[in-house]
C-alpha positions as CSV (number, residue, x, y, z in Angstrom):
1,X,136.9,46.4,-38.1
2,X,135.0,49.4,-39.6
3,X,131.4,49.3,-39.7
4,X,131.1,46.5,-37.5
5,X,128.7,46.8,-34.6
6,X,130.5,48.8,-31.5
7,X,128.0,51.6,-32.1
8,X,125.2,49.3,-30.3
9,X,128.1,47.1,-28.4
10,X,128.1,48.9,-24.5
11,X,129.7,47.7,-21.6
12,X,126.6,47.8,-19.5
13,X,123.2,45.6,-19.5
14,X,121.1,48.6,-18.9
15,X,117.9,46.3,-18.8
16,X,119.4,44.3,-15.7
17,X,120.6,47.6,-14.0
18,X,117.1,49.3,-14.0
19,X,116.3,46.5,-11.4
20,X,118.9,48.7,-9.1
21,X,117.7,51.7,-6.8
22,X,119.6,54.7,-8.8
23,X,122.2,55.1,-6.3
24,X,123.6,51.9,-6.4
25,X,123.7,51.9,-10.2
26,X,127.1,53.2,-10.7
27,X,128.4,50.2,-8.3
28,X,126.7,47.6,-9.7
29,X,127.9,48.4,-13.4
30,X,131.3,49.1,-11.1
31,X,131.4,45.0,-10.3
32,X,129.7,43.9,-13.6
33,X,126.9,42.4,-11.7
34,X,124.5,43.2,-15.1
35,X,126.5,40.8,-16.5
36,X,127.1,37.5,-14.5
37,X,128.4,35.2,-16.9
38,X,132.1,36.0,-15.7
39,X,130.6,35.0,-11.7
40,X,129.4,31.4,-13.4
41,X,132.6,31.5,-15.1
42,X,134.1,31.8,-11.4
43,X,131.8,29.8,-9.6
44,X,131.3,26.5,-12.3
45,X,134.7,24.8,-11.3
46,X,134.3,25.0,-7.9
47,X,131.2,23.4,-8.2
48,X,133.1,20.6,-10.4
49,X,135.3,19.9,-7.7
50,X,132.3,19.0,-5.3
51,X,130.8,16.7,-7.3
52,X,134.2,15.4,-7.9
53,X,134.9,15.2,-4.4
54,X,132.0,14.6,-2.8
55,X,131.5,10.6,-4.9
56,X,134.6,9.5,-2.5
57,X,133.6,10.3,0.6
58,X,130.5,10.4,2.6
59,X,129.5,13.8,3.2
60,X,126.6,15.0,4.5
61,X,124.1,16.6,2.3
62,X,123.5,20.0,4.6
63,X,127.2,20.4,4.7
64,X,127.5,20.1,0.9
65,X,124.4,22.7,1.1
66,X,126.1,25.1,2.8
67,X,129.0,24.6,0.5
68,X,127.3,25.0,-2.9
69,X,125.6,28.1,-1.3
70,X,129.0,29.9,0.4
71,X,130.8,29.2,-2.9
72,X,127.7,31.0,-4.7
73,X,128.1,34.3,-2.4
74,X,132.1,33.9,-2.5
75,X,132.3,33.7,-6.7
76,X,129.8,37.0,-6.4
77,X,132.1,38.8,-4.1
78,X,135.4,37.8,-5.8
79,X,134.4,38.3,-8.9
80,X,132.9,41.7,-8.3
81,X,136.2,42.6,-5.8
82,X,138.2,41.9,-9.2
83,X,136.1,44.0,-11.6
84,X,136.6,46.9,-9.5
85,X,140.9,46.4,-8.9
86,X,140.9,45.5,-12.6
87,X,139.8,48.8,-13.0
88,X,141.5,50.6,-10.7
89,X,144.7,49.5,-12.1
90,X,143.2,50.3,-15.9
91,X,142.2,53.5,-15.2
92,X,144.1,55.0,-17.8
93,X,143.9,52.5,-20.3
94,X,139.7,52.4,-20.0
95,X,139.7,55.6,-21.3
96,X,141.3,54.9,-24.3
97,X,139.1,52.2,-25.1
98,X,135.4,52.6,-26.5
99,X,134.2,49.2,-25.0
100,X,135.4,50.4,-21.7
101,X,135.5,54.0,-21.9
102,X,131.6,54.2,-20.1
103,X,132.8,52.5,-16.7
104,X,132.2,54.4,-14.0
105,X,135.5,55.1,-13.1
106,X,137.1,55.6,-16.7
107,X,134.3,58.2,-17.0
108,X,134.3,59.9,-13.8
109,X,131.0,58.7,-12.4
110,X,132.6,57.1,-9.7
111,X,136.2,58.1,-7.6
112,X,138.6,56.3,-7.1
113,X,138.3,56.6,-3.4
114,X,134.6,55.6,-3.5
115,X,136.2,53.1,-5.7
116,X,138.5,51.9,-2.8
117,X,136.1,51.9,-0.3
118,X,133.8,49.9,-2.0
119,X,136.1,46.8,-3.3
120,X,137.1,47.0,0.6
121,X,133.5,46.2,1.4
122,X,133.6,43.5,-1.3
123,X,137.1,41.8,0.6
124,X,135.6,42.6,4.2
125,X,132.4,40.2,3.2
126,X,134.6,37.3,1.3
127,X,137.0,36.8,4.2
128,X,134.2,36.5,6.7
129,X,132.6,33.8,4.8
130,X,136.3,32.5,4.1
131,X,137.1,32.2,8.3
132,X,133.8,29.5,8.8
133,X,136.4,27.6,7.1
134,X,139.5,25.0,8.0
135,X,143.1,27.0,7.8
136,X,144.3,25.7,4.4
137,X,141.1,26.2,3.0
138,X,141.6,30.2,4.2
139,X,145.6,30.0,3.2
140,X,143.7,29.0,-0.7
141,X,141.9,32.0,-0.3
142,X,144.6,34.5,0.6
143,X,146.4,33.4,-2.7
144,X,142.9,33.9,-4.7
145,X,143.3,37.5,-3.7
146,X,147.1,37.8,-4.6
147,X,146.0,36.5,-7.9
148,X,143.0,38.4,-8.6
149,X,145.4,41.5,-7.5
150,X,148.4,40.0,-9.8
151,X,145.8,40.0,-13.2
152,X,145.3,43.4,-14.2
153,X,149.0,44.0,-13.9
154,X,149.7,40.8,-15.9
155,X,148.9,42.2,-19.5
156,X,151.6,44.6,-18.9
157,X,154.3,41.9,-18.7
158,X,153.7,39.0,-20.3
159,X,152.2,38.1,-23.7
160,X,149.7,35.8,-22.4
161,X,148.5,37.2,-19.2
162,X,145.5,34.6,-20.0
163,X,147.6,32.5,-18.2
164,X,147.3,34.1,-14.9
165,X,143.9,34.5,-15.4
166,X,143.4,30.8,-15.9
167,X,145.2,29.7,-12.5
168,X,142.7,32.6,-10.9
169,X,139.7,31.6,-12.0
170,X,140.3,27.9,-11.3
171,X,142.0,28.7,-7.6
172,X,138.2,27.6,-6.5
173,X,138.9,24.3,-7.5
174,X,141.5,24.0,-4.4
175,X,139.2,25.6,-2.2
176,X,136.3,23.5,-3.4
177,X,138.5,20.4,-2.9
178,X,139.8,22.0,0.8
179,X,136.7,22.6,2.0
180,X,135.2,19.2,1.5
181,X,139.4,17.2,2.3
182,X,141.4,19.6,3.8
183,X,143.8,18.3,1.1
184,X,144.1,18.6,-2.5
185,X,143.7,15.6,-4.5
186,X,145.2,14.3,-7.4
187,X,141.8,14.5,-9.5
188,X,141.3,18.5,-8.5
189,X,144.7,19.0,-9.9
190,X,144.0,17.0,-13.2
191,X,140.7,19.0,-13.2
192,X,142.4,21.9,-12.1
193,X,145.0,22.3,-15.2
194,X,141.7,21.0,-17.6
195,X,140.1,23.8,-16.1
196,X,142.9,26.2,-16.4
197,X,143.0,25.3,-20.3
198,X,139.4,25.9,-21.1
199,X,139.8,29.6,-19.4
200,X,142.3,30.5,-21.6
201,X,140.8,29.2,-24.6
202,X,137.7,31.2,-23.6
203,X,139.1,34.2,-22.6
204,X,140.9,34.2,-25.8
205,X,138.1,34.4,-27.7
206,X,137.1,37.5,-25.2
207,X,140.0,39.3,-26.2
208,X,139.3,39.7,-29.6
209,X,136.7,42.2,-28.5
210,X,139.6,44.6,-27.6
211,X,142.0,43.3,-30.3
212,X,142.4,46.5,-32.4
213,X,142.8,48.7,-29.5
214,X,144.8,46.6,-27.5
215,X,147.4,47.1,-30.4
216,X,147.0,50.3,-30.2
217,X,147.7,50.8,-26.8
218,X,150.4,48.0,-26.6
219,X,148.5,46.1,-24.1
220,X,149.7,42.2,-24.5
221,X,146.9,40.0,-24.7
222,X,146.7,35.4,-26.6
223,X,145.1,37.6,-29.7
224,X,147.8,40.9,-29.7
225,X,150.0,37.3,-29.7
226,X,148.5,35.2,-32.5
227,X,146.5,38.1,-34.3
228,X,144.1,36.0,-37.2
229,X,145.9,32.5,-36.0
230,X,144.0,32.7,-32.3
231,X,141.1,30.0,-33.5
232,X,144.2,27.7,-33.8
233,X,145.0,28.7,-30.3
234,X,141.7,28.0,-28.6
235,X,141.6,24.8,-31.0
236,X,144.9,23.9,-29.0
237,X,143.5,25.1,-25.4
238,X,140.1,23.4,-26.1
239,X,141.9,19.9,-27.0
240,X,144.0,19.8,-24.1
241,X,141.0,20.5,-21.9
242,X,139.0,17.7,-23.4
243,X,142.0,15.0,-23.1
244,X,142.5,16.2,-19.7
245,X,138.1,15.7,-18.8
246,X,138.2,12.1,-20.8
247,X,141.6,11.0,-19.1
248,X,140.2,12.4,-15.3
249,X,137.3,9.8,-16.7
250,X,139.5,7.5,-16.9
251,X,140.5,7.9,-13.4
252,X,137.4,7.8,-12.0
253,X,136.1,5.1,-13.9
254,X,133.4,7.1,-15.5
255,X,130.4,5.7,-17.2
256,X,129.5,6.0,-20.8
257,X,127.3,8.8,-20.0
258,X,129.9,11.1,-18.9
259,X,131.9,10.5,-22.1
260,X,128.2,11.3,-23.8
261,X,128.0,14.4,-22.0
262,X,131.9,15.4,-23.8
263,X,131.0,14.5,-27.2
264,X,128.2,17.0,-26.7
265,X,130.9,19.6,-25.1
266,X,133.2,18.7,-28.0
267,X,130.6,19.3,-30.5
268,X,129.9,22.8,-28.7
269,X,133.2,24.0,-28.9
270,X,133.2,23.0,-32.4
271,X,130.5,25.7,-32.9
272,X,132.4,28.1,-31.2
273,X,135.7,27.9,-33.1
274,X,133.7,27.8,-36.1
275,X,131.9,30.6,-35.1
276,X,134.6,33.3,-33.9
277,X,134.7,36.4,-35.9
278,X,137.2,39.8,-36.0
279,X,134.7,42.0,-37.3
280,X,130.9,40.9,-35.7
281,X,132.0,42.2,-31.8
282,X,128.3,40.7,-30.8
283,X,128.3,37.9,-31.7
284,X,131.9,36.8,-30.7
285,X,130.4,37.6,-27.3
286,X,127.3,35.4,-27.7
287,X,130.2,32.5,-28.3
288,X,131.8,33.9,-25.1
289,X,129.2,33.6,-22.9
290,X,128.2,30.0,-24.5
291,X,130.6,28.9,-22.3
292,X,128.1,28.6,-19.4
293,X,126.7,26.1,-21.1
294,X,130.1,23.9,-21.1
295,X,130.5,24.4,-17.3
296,X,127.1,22.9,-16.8
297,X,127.8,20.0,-19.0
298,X,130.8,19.3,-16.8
299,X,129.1,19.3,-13.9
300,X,126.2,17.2,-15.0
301,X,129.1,15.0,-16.3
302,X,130.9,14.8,-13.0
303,X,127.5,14.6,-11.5
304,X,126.5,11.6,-13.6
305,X,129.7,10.1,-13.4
């Protein structure tokens, strides 16, 4: 991977930070609020499992309102509370990396007690917008936290720790499908493992970004795993994801356009397995982030359906 682009490839979208009053800086880089795409990442299935949902039952429209915008401020909190434990718990390894060696707490800029304080903020927020709801939509998000604790420790025992972070991300789905039920129904949990597929696929391709040094550091990881062979991987996670989305059609009796919509997800991923590289770090995370695109497909799919 010599010559490739790291020199120019930060951790930080300096151009979206400069929006920040300089004191907060440091704590927005902290939580990764520069770079969103991991909070649509978070919030996208949730959003799938209202439109989902909301077809059988008669809702009404300022409830599913307030959902859509409680979700919005929850994925921001969460995914920002589990930037800041993820690194926390990777202090030491951060350093060692060049992609992450500039966070504020790998390089000093912030404590680890300002640290602390500030992911307790993040949790103190989240649970009061998680008590305006029923008690097993709260008991969903006590084990969202568990898990979002669980992942950075993950990659330290198990050769595919993408697996945990598939069943995190895609906890919203059960919280979604709570909020709106107070039950979980059998088409969140088809979604649900669809959904859990498609993470690991996707985060897969994420990890080739850290794929030299991860080796280095013996830090377990789907591409430490399958090395050159992880396209075949994500072709595997991908396929099961779209079997799973056409056969939840199936269930709902979907229309034509909704199996429209998948062709055109199908023929996206196509373009991202085609397109994954080991020695351009850019552009594998332009494929990456191309995944917002497939969550919004899905939920104009589900939307449509």
């Amino acid at each position: 991977m010599k010559n490739d682009s790291r020199i120019k490839f930060t951790d930080v979208n300096l151009e979206m930070i400069r929006f920040f009053p300089n004191f907060l800086r440091p704590y927005v880089f902290l939580a990764r609020l520069d770079r969103p795409i991991g909070i649509f990442l978070l919030l996208l299935p949730c959003f799938w499992a209202f439109s989902l949902n909301s077809r059988f039952f008669n809702f009404d429209s300022l409830y599913l309102i307030y959902l859509y915008f409680t979700f919005f401020l929850g994925a921001i909190l969460m995914r920002s509370a589990g930037c800041v434990i993820n690194d926390l718990v990777d202090y030491n390894i951060d350093k060692k990396v060049y992609r992450t060696k500039f966070r504020p707490l790998a390089s000093g800029l912030i404590s680890k007690t300002a640290a602390m304080f500030f992911v307790s903020i993040l949790l103190l927020m989240g649970a009061i917008l998680l008590f305006s709801f029923d008690r097993f939509t709260i008991f969903n998000g006590f084990c969202a936290v568990f898990l979002i604790i669980l992942y950075p420790f993950a990659k330290r025992w198990m050769s595919l720790p993408q697996v945990v972070l598939g069943v995190t991300f895609n906890w919203g789905i059960f919280m979604a499908n709570s909020a709106l039920t107070q039950e979980v129904s059998l088409y969140s949990l088809v979604l649900f493992v669809a959904a859990f597929f498609w993470t690991v696929g996707y985060d897969s391709i994420y990890g080739i970004l850290d794929y030299e040094y991860d080796k280095k550091i013996k830090v377990k990881s789907s591409v430490v795993k399958f090395g050159q062979y992880t396209d075949v991987f994500v072709v595997f996670c991908y396929g099961i994801f779209l079997l799973l989305m056409v056969f939840l059609g199936y269930l709902i009796n979907a229309g034509i356009l909704y199996y429209g919509i998948l062709l055109l997800v199908l023929l996206h991923m196509f373009w991202q397995i085609k397109t994954i590289t080991f020695t351009n770090l850019e552009k594998n995370l332009e494929v990456f982030k191309s995944n917002f695109y497939v969550g919004i497909l899905i939920w104009i799919a589900l939307l449509l359906a």
